[in-house]
TORDREN-103094 format. One line per 4 residues: number of its first residue (from 1); their letters; for each residue z, x, y of C-alpha. Coordinates in nm, 4 decimals, padded with zeros to 6 digits. Layout:
<rs>
NUM) a) Z/X/Y | ...
</rs>
This chain:
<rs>
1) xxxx) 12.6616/09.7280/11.1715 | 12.3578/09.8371/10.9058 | 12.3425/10.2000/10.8708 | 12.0355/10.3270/11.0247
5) xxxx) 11.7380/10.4620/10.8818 | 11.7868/10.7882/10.9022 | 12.1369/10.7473/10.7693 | 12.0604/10.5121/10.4791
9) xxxx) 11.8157/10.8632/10.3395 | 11.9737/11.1232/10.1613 | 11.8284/11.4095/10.3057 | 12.0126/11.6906/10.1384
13) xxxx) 11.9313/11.5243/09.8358 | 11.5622/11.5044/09.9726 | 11.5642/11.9090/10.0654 | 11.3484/11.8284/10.3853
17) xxxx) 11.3899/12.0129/10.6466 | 11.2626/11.9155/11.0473 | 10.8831/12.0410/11.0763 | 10.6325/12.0709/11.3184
21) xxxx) 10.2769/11.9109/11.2072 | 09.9575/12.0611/11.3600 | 09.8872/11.9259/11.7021 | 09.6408/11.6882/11.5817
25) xxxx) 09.9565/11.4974/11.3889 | 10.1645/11.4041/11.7067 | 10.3941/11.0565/11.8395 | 10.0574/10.9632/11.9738
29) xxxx) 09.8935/10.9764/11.6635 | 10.1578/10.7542/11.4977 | 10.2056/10.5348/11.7915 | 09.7856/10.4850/11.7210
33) xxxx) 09.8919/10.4300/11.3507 | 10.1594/10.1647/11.4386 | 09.8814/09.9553/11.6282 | 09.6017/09.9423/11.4226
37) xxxx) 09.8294/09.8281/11.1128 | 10.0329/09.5500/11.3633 | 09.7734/09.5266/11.5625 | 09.9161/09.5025/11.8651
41) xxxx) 10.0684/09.6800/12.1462 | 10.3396/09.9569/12.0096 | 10.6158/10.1557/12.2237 | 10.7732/10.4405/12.0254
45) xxxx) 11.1704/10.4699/12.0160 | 11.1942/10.7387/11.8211 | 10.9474/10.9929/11.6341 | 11.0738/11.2364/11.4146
49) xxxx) 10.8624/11.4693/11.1536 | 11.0119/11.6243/10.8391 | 10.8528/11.8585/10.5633 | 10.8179/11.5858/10.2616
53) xxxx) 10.7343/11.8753/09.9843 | 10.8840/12.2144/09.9190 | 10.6658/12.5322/09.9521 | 10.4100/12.5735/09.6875
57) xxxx) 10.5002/12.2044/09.5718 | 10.1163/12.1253/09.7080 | 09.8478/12.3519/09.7214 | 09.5916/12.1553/09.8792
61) xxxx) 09.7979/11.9788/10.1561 | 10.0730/11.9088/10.4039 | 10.2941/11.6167/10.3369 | 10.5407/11.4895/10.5991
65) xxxx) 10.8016/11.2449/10.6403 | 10.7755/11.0760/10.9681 | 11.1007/10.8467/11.0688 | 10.9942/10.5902/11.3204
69) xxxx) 11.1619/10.3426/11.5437 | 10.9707/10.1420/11.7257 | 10.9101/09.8549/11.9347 | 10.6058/09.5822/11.8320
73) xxxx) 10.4959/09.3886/12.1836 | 10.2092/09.1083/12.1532 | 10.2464/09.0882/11.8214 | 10.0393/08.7369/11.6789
77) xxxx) 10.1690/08.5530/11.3224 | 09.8971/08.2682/11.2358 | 09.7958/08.2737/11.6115 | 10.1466/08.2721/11.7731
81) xxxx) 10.2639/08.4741/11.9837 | 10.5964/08.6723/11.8674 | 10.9152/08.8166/12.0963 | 10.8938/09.1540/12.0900
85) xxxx) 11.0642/09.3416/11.8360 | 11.2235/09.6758/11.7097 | 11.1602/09.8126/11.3777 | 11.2593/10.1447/11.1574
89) xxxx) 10.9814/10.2980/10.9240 | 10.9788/10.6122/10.7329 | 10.5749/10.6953/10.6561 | 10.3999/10.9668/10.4590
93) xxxx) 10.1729/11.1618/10.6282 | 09.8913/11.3393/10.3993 | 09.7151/11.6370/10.5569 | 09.4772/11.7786/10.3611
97) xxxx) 09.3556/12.1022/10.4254 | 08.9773/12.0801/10.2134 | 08.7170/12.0570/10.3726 | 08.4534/11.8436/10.2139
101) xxxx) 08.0589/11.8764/10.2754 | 07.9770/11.5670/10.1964 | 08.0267/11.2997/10.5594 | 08.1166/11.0509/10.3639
105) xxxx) 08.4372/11.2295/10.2556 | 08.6275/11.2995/09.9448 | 08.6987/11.0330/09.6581 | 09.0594/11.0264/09.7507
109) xxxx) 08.9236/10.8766/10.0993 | 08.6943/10.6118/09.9250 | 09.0111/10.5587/09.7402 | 09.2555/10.4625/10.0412
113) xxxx) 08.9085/10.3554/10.2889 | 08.7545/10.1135/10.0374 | 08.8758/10.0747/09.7097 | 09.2772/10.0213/09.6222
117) xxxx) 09.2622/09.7410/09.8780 | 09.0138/09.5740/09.6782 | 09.1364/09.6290/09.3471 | 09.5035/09.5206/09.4344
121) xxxx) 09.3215/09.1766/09.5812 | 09.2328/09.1166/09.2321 | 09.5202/09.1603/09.0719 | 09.7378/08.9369/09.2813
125) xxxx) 09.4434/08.6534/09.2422 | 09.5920/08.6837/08.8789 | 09.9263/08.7926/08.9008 | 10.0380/08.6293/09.1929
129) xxxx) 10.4080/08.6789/09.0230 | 10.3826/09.0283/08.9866 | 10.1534/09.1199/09.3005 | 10.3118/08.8272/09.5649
133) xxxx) 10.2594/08.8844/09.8859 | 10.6545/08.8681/09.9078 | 10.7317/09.0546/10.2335 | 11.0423/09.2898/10.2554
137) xxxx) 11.1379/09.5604/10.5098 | 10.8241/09.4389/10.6641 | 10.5422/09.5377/10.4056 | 10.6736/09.5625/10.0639
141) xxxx) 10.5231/09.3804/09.7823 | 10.7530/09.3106/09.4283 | 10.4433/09.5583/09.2693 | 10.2315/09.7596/09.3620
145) xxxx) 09.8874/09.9738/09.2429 | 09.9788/10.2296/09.5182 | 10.1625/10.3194/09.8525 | 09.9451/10.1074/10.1445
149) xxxx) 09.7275/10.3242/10.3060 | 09.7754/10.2079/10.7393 | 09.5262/10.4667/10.8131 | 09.3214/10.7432/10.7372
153) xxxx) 09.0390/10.9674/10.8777 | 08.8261/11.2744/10.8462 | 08.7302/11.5463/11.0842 | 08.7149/11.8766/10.9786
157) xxxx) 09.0059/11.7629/10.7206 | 09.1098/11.4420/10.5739 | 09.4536/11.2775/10.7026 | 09.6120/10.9628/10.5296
161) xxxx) 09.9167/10.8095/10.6673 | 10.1076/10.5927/10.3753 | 10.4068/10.3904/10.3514 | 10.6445/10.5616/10.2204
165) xxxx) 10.7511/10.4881/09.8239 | 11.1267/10.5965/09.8419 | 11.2003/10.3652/10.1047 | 11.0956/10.1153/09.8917
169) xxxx) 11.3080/10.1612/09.6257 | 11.0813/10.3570/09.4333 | 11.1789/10.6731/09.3004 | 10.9941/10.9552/09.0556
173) xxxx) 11.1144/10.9304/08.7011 | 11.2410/11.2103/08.5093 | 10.9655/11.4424/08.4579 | 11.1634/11.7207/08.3164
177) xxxx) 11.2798/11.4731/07.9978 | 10.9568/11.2367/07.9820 | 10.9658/10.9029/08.0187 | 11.1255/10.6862/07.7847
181) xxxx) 10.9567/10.3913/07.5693 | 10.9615/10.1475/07.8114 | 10.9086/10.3507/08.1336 | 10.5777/10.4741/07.9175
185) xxxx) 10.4818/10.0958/07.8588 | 10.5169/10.0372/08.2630 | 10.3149/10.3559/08.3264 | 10.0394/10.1925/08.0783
189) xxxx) 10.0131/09.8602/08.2240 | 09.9709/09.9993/08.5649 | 09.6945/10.1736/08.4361 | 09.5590/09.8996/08.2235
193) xxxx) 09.5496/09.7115/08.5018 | 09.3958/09.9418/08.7456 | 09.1247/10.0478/08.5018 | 09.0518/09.6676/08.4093
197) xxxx) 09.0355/09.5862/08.7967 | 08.7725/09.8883/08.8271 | 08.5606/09.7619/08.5550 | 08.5561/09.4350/08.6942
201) xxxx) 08.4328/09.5923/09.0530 | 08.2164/09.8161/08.9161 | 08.0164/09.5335/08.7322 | 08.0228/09.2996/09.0511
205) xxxx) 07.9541/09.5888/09.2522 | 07.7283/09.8584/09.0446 | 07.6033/10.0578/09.3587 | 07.9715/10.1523/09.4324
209) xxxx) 07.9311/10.3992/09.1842 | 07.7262/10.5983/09.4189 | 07.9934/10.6408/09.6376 | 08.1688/10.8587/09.4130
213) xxxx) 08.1462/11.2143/09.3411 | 08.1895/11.3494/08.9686 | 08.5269/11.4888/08.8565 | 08.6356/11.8140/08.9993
217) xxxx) 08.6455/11.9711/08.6459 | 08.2735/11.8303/08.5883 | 08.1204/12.1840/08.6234 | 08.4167/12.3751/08.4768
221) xxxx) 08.6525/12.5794/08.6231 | 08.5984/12.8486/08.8641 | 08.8240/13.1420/08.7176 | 08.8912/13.2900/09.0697
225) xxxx) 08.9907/12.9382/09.2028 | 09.3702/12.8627/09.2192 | 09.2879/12.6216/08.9781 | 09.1480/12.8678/08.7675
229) xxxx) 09.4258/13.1106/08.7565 | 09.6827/12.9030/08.7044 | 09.4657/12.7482/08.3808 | 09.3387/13.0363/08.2717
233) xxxx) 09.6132/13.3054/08.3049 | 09.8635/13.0301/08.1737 | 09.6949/12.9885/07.9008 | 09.6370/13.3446/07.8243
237) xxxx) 10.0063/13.3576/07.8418 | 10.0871/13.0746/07.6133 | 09.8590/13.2441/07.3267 | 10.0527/13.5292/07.3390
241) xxxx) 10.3642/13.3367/07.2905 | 10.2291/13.1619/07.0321 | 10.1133/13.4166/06.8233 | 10.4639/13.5118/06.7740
245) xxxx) 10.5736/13.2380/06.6528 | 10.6088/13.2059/06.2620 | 10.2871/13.0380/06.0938 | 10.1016/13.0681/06.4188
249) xxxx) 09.8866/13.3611/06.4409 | 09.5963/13.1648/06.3120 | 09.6155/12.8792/06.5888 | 09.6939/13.1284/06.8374
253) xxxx) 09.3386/13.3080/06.7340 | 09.1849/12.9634/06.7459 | 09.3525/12.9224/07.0601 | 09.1699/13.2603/07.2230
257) xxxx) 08.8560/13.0976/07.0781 | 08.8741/12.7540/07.2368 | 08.9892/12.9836/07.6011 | 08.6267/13.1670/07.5877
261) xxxx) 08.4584/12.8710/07.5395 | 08.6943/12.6803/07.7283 | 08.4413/12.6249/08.0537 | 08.1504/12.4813/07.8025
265) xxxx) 08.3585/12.2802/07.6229 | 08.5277/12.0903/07.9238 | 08.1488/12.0067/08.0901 | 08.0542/11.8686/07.7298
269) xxxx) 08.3632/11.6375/07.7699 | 08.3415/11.5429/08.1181 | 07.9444/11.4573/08.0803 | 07.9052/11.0572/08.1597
273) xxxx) 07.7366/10.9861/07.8417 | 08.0846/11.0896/07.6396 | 08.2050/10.6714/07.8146 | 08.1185/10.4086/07.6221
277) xxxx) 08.2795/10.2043/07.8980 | 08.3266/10.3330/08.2720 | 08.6950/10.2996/08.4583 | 08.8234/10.4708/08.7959
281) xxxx) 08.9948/10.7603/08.6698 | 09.2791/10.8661/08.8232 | 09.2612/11.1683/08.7130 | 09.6101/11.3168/08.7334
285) xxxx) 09.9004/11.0412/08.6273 | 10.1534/11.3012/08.4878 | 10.4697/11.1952/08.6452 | 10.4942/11.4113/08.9653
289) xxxx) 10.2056/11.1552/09.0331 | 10.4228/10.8114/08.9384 | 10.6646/10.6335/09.1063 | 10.8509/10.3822/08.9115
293) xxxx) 11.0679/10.1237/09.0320 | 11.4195/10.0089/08.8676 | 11.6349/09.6834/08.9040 | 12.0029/09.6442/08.8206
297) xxxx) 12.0845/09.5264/08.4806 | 12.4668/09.4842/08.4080 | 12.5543/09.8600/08.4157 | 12.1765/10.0112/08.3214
301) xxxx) 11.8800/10.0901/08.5329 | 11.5669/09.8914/08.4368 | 11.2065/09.9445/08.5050 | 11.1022/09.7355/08.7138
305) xxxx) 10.7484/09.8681/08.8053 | 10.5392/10.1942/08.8304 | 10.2728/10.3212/09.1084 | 10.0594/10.5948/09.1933
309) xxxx) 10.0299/10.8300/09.4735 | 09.7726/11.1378/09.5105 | 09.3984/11.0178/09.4068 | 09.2521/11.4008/09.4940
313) xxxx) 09.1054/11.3888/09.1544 | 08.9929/11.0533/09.1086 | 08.6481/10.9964/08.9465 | 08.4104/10.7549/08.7548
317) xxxx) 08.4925/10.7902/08.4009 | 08.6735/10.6980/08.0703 | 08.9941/10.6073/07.9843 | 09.0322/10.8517/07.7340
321) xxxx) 09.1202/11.1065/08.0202 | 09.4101/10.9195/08.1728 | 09.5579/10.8573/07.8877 | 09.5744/11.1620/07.6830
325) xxxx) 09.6715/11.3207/08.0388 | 09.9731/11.0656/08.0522 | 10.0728/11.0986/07.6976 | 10.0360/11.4614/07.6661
329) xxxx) 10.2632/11.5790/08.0102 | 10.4826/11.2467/08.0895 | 10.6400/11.1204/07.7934 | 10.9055/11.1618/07.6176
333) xxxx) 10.8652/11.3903/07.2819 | 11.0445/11.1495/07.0536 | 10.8017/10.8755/07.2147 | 10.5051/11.0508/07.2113
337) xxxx) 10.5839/11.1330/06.8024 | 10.6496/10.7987/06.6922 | 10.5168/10.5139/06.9906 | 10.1812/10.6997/07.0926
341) xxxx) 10.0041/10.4076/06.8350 | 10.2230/10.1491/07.0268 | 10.2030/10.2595/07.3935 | 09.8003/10.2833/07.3094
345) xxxx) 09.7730/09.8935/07.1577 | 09.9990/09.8020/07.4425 | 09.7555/09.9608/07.7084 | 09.4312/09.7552/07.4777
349) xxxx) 09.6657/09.4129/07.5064 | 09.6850/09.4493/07.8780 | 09.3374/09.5743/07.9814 | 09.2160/09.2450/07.7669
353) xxxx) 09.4816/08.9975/07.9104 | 09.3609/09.1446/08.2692 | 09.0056/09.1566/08.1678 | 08.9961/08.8030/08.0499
357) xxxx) 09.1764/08.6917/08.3948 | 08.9629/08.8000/08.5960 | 08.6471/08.6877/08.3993 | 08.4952/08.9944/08.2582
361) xxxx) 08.2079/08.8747/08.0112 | 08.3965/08.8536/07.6382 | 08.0934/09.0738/07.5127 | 08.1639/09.3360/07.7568
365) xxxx) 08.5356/09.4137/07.7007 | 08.6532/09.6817/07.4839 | 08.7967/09.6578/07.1641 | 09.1056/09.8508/07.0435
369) xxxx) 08.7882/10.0446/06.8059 | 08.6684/10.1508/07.1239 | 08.9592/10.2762/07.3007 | 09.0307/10.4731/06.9917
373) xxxx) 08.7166/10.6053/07.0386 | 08.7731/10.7038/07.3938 | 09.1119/10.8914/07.2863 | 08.9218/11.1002/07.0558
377) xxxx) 08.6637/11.2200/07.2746 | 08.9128/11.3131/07.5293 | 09.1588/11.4540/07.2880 | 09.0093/11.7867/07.4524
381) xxxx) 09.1843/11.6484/07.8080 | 09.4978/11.6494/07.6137 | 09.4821/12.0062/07.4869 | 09.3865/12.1542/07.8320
385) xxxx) 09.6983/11.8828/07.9775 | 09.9338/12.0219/07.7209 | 09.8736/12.3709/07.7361 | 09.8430/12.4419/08.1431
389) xxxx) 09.9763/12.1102/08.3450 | 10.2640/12.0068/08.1275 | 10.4955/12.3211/08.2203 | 10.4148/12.2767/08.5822
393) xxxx) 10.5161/11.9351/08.5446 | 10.7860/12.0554/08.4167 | 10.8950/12.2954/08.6684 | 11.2534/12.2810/08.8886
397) xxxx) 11.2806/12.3125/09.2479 | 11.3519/12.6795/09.2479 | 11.0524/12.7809/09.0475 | 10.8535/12.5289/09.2372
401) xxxx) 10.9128/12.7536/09.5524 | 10.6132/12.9703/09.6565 | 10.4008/12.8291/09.3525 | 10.1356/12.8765/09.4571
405) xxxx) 10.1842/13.2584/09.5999 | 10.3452/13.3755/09.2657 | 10.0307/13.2362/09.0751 | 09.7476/13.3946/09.2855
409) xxxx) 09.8925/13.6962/09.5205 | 10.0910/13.8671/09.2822 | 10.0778/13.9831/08.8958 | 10.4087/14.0754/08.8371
413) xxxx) 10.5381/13.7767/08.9676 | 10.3074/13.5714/08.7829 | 10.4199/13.6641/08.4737 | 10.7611/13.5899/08.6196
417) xxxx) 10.7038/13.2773/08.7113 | 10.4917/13.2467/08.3711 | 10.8268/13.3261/08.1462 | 10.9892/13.0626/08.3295
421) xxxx) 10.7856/12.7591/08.2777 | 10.6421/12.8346/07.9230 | 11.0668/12.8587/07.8414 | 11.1534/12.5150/07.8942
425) xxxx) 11.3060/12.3484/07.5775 | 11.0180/12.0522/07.5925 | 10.7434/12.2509/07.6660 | 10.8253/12.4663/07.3168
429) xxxx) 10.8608/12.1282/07.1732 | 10.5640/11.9725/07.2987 | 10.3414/12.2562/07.1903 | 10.4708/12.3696/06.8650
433) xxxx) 10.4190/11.9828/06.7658 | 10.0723/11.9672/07.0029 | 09.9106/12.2764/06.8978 | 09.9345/12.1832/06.4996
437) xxxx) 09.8457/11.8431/06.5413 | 09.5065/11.9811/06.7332 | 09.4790/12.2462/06.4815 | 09.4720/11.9813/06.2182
441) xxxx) 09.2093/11.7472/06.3889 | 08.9715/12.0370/06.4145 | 09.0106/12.0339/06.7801 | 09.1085/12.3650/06.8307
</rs>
C-alpha cells in the first residue's frame, strides 16, 4: 500500500505545527478552491491546516499548509465524462495581511491574476521540452516559472492559494552556503527566461504596464517602517563593525556617508529612466525566494530546475536589480569571486536564445554592452542587498523566531539579534570582499 500523504511529509523536519486560519480560510473555502481549478463538483475527505512558516519568518503574511483528500465528481477530460475519483493534495495558502488602496490590488495579485499564466504560455510554445505539459501527481509540469496559482482574491486582504513546491520535489537550496556554479546558472536561466518572456509581453501588450505599480523602494524607505528598521539600524550596526576592522575606518566613514544619503540615492536608482530596456522585476530572488529542483545522478544530486515563489515586490524595471540582488545574497563566495563574468554572459546567452524564439525584433534585444550597463547602474541594489538582506538570508531557524519582534519592539534585543546575523562566517566574507570592491568602483 503507498504511504499516504501526510505520511510521505516529514513534518518534524518541516517544524509545522496544526493551526487555525482566520475564519475566512475554512474546508469551505478550499472545497470552493478544489472546484474552480477541476471544475467540477468536489466532496472533501479530509481538510487539515498547518502553520507553513515559523514566527517572524514573514512579516507581511500568513502561510499555511493545507493537506487535502478529496473526492472529484463530474469531472469532464476532452468532453467525457470521468468516474469519480479520490485525490491527496498538499496546497499553500498565502494570507496577506496589507491592505492595498488601490481596487485593482497589489502587483503580486496581477502577478498570480494575469501575468505568470501568460508568460509560462510562452515559454512552453518554445520549450515544449522543458515546459511540457507532462502531467504528474495531477498538475506538475517537468519546469516551472512558479508554483500554479488555483485561486486568489482580495477583500480587505489579498489571499492566494498555490500548489505546493515541496510536494513536487522541489526543495530550497542552501541559503546559508550560496549556491554553487551550476545551481547559480539554473537560478539565471529562470530569470533570463522570465525577463525575456516579459519583454516580449510588454511589447505585444504596452498598456499592461499600467497595471503595475512602481517598486516599493521607489520613494525610499520609510525609517519607522519595519522595513526601515531592519535596513537602517542593520546597517548602522554593520558600520560599526566595520570600522574595527583593520584598513577599514575609511570605508566604514564612507559607509555612514552613503547611510545619510541612503534614501536619495535609492529613488535616483529606482527612477524608470535609469532602464535602457524594461523587464518584470522580481524584485526579491535571494534564495529564501527559489526553489530548485534536483534529479538523481549516480550517487550526486543534480539541478534539475529552479522557481520562484513570493512576487510582493515585483515591479516594472531593469535587470540590473535582479541580478545584483541574486549575486550579491544567493551565491556562493568562491562563485561570486571568480564566475560572476560567467553566470552574467550565461544570463545574456539565454535572454537572446529566448528572445530570438519567441520573435523579439533583432534591433530590439539587448546586447551583452547593455546588460553590463544595467549591472552598473544597479550596482547600488547590490550594496543595499549585501549590507541589510544578505544576513537575513542568512539567518537559522532559531534566530528566525520572533524576527520580526526583536527588530522593531525591542532595542536590546535588536542588537542581540543584530550580533547574531552580522557573525556568520559568509556574511564577514561577503562584506569584507563586497565593501572594498564598492569602495574601489567609487560606489560607496
Amino acid at each position: 500500500m503507498n504511504p499516504s500523504l501526510e505520511e510521505q511529509m516529514d513534518y518534524e523536519h518541516l517544524k509545522v505545527q496544526p493551526k487555525q486560519p482566520p475564519k475566512y480560510i475554512n474546508e469551505y473555502f478550499i472545497q470552493q478552491t478544489l472546484e474552480v481549478y477541476y471544475r467540477c463538483n468536489v466532496v472533501l475527505r479530509k481538510c487539515r491546516f498547518y502553520c507553513a512558516t515559523r514566527p517572524g519568518e514573514t512579516y507581511s503574511s500568513e502561510i499555511y499548509r493545507v493537506l487535502v483528500l478529496f473526492t472529484l465528481y463530474n469531472r469532464r477530460k476532452n468532453g467525457i465524462l470521468c468516474k469519480p475519483s479520490t485525490h491527496e493534495m498538499s496546497l499553500i495558502v498565502k494570507d496577506v495581511k496589507m491592505s492595498f488602496k488601490r481596487k485593482e490590488g497589489s502587483n503580486e495579485f496581477m502577478m498570480h491574476k494575469y501575468i505568470l499564466s501568460r508568460l509560462m504560455g510562452k515559454l512552453m510554445a518554445i520549450y515544449p521540452d522543458e515546459y511540457s505539459m507532462e502531467v504528474v501527481n495531477d498538475h506538475e509540469r517537468v519546469c516551472k516559472v512558479s508554483a500554479d496559482c488555483l485561486l486568489c482574491f482580495r477583500e480587505k486582504y489579498e489571499v492566494y492559494v498555490l500548489e505546493d513546491l515541496t510536494r513536487m520535489s522541489f526543495c530550497q537550496p542552501n541559503r546559508f552556503d550560496g549556491l554553487d556554479l551550476i545551481e547559480s546558472q539554473y537560478v539565471m536561466k529562470k530569470l533570463a527566461h522570465i525577463h525575456a518572456a516579459s519583454m516580449v509581453y510588454l511589447w505585444q501588450h504596452p498598456r499592461a504596464a499600467g497595471i503595475f505599480l512602481p517598486s516599493p523602494l521607489a520613494d525610499g524607505i520609510a525609517p519607522s517602517s519595519y522595513l526601515g528598521v531592519s535596513t537602517f539600524e542593520g546597517m548602522r550596526y554593520a558600520i560599526e563593525m566595520v570600522k574595527r576592522w583593520p584598513g577599514f575606518r575609511d570605508i566604514a566613514e564612507r559607509m555612514r556617508s552613503t547611510m545619510e544619503q541612503f534614501n536619495r540615492r535609492l529613488t535616483e536608482v529606482m527612477a524608470h529612466k535609469r532602464c535602457a530596456f524594461k523587464v518584470l522585476v522580481h524584485g526579491e530572488p535571494w534564495a529564501k525566494n527559489i526553489f530548485m529542483k534536483y534529479a538523481q545522478r549516480g550517487s550526486d544530486l543534480s539541478p534539475r530546475d529552479a522557481t520562484f515563489v513570493d512576487f510582493q515586490m515585483t515591479f516594472i524595471g531593469s535587470c540590473g536589480y535582479d541580478l545584483n540582488y541574486f549575486l550579491q545574497t544567493s551565491v556562493d563566495f568562491n562563485v561570486l569571486v571568480h564566475d560572476r563574468k560567467t553566470l552574467i554572459e550565461w544570463y545574456h546567452k539565454q535572454l537572446t536564445r529566448t528572445l530570438i524564439k519567441l520573435n523579439y525584433p533583432i534591433e530590439k534585444i539587448p546586447t551583452m554592452t547593455m546588460i553590463l550597463h544595467e549591472l552598473w547602474h544597479f550596482e547600488f541594489i547590490g550594496y543595499y542587498a549585501l549590507l541589510v538582506q544578505l544576513p537575513i538570508a542568512c539567518m537559522d531557524e532559531d534566530t528566525t523566531t520572533d524576527f520580526r519582534l526583536k527588530c522593531i519592539l525591542n532595542k536590546s534585543e535588536r542588537k542581540k539579534f543584530f550580533d547574531i546575523i552580522y557573525s556568520y562566517e559568509r556574511v564577514q566574507v561577503m562584506l569584507y570582499y563586497g565593501l572594498r570592491r564598492f569602495a574601489v568602483m567609487g560606489l560607496i
